[in-house]
C-alpha atoms as one frame of an Amber mdcrd trajectory, in Angstrom:
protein
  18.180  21.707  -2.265  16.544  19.591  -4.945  14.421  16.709  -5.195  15.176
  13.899  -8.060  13.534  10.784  -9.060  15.821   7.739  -9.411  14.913   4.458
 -10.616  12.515   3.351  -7.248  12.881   6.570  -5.259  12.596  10.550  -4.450
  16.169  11.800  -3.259  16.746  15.051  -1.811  20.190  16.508  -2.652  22.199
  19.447  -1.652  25.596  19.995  -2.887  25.600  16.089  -3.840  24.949  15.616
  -0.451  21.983  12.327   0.261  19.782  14.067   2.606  16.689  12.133   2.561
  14.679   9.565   0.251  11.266   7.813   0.177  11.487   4.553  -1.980   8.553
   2.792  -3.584   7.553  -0.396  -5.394   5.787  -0.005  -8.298   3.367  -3.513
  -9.024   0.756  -2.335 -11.992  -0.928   0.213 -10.992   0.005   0.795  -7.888
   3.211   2.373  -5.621   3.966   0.796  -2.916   5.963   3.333  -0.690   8.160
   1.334   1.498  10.123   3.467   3.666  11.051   6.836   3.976  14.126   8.558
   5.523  15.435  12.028   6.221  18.693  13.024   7.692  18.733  15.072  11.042
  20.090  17.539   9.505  16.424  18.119   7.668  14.111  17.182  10.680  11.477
  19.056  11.457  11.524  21.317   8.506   8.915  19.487   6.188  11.148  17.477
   3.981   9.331  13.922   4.781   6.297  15.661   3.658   7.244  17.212   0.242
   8.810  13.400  -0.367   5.246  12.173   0.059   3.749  15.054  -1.788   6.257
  14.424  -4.732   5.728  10.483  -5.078   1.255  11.601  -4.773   2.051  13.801
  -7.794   4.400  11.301 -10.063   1.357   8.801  -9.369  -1.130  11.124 -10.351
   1.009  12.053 -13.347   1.225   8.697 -14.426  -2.319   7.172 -13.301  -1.710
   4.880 -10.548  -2.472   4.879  -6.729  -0.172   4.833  -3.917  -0.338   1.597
  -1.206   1.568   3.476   1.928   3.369   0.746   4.037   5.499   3.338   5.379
   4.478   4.449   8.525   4.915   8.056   7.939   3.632   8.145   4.643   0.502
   6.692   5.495   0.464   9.453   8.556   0.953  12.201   6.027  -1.357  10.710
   3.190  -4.772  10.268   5.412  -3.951  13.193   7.369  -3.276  15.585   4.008
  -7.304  15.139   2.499  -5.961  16.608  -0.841  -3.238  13.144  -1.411  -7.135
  11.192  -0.692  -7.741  10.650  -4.501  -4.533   8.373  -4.837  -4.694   6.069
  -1.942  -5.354   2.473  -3.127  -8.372   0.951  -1.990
């Protein structure tokens, strides 16, 4: 199982297989994560998570801050204290 970065979003593949995604918007400076979506063949294992932790480290990497509109990404960002320092103000 891998996780790629294509054009607007994180995809998790396995055997070529779509398994999940989060998607974001980027405007300047700052992502805005719009939705995020993992099979149910994934639930409950943590994927959604590492999608949020992967898009927190490409905006670190590349300077900008993250505006969650996504539900669950906001869930995971203000309840993860260490994905604090990229949440737009």
């Amino acid at each position: 199982m891998e996780i790629i970065q294509d054009t607007d979003r994180f995809v998790v593949t396995e055997d070529s297989e779509e398994l999940g995604y989060i998607s974001c918007v980027p405007d300047g400076d700052v992502l805005t994560v719009d939705h995020t979506e993992v099979s149910s063949k994934l639930e409950g294992k943590g994927m959604g998570k590492k999608l949020v932790g992967h898009v927190v480290q490409y905006a670190r990497d590349e300077g900008k801050t993250i505006d969650p509109k996504c539900p669950f990404a906001r869930s995971v960002i203000e309840k993860t204290p260490e994905f604090h320092d990229v949440l737009a103000k």
